[in-house]
N, C-alpha and C positions, 0 to 999 in steps of 0.2 A: 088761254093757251092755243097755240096752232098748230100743225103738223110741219103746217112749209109757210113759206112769205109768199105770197102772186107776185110778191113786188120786186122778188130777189131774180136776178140775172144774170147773164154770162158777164154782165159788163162790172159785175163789181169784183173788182182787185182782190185777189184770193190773197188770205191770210195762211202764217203758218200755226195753226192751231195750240200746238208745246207753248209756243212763245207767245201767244193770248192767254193760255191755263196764265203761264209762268207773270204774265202780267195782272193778272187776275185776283187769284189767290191768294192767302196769306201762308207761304206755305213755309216761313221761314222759323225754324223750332217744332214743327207739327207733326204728330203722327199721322202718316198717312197711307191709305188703302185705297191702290188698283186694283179692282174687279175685270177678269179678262188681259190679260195682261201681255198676253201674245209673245214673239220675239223679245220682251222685254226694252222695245228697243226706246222707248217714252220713259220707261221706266228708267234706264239708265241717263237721260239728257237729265230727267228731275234730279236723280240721286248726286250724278254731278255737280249740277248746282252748289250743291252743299249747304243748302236751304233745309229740309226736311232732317227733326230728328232720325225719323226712321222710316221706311216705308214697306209694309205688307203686301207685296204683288202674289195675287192668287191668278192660277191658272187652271182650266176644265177639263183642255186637252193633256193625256199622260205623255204624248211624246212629245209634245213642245214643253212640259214642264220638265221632264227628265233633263232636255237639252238644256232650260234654265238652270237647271242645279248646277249644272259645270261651268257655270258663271262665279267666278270666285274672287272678282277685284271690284264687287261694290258692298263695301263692309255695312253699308247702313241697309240693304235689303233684305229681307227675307223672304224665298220662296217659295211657292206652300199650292199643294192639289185643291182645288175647291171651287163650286159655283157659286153668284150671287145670292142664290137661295137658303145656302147653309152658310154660313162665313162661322170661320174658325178664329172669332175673336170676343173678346170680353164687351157687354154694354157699357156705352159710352165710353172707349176708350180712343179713338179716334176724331183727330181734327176734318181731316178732308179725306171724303172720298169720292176718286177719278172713274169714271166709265168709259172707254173711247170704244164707241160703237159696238158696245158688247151687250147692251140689253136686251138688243132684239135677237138676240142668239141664246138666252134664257128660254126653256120652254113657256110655252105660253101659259101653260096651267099653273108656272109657281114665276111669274111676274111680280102678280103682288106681294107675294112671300119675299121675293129678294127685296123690295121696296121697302118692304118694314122692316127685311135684315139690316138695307144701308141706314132706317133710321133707328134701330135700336145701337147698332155700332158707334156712331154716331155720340158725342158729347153736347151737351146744348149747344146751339149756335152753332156747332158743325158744319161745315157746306159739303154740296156733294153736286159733282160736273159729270153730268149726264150728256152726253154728245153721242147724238145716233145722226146718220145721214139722211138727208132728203130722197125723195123716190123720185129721181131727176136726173137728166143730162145722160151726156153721151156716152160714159165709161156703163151706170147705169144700166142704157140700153142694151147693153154688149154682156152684160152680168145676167141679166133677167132672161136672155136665152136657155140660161142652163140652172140659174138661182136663182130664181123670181125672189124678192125677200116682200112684197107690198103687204102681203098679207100681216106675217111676221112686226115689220116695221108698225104698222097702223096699230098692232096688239100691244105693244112696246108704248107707243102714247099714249089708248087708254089707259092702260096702267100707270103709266106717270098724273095722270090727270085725276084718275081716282085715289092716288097716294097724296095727291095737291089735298083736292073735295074733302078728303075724311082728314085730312089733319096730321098725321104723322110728318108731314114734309111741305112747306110754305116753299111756294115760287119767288124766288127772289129777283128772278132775271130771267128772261126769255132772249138767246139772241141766235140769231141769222147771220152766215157768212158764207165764204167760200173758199175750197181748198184748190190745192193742183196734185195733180196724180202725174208720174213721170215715167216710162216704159221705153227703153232703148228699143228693143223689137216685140217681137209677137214671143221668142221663146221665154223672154222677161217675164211677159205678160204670164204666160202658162207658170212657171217656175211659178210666180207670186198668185195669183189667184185663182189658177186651175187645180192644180197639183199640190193642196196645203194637206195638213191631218187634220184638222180640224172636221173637217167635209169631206165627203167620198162623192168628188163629183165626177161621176161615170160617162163620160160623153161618149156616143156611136159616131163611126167616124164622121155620119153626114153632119150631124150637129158640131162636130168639133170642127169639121169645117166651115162651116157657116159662121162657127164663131173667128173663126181667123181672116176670112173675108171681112167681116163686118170689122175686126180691129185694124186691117191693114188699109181699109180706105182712111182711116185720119193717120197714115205714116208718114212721115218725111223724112229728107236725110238727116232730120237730131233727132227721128224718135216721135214718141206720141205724147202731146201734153192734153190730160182731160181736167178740167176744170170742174167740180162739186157739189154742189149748195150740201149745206150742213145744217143744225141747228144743235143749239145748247140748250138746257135746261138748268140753270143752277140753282137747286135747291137748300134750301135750309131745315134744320131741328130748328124748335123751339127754344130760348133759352128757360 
């Protein structure tokens, strides 16, 4: 297993990641469980689908899960308070479970504890898409001003690589890609990843300005496109 590719670039054609899971997976009749679940908004392209019998999206934050609750035109979801580390679900009751870059936002001390949540939840044969972002590229740089995550992130691997080692969870597929991130302006930018609940990210004005300097050098008149590297994990139960 790797952290990141050497070999992965700006020049490789960014993917949209929904539509890789959705190619991926077998997600058609399955029970499934998003871990982190954010806006919901992954959540609803799958449930659309109308692929999945059902799906469990758990969320950490109380104020973005309050706002899921008043989501009431996807009859096949169900929303529910909780982190990776406790999952409020039966063993082995679950086909797939999704991670989009929520591992590394599990404290670090109960990592391996969500690991062996997702594979106790887990039915044999289960997969489970682990996708945490690369510590790379320009958006990145602009992040790590005020949220360094390197640390975080790197915690978040070995644990995936000690749940490989001991056995609860086989590597099935290691893969490398690339996304696009899309930002009309800077106050876009703020709105989406200054100003979440998730994070109480405090910036003094000098630093909040340096972060607006440093995103308005790649603006132009459509906006700012930052390009990603990514990596996936998909793991399996044992049958």
């Amino acid at each position: 297993m790797k952290i990141a590719d050497p070999a992965q670039g700006g020049n490789t054609p960014p993917l949209n990641e929904v539509r890789l899971m959705l190619d991926t997976l077998p997600f058609d009749g399955a029970r499934v469980l998003e871990l982190g679940c954010g806006r919901a908004e992954k959540t609803r392209t799958l449930a659309e689908t109308g692929r999945p019998q059902e799906i469990l999206a758990l969320e950490v934050d109380r104020i973005q899960h309050a706002k899921n609750l008043q989501i009431t035109d996807l009859p096949s979801v169900r929303f529910a308070h909780g982190g990776a580390e406790a999952i409020p679900a039966p063993d082995a009751s679950v086909d797939i479970v999704i991670m989009f870059k929520s591992l590394h936002h599990v404290p670090v001390e109960h990592m391996d504890t969500a690991l062996a949540e997702v594979a106790r939840v887990l039915k044999p044969g289960g997969l489970a898409w682990i996708s945490e972002p690369v510590f790379a590229g320009d958006l990145n740089e602009i992040m790590r001003l005020f949220h360094d995550e390197k640390t975080v992130r790197e915690a978040a691997f070995a644990a995936l690589c000690r749940a490989v080692e001991r056995g609860p969870l086989l590597l099935k597929e290691e893969r490398f890609f690339t996304t696009r991130s899309q930002f009309d302006d800077f106050a876009q930018f703020d709105a989406r990843m200054i100003r979440v609940t998730h994070s109480n990210h405090a910036l003094s004005p000098a630093l909040y300005a340096e972060v607006r300097e440093k995103f308005e050098a790649h603006l132009t008149p459509q906006g700012v496109t930052f390009i990603n590297p990514q990596r996936v994990d998909l793991l399996q139960k044992p049958a």
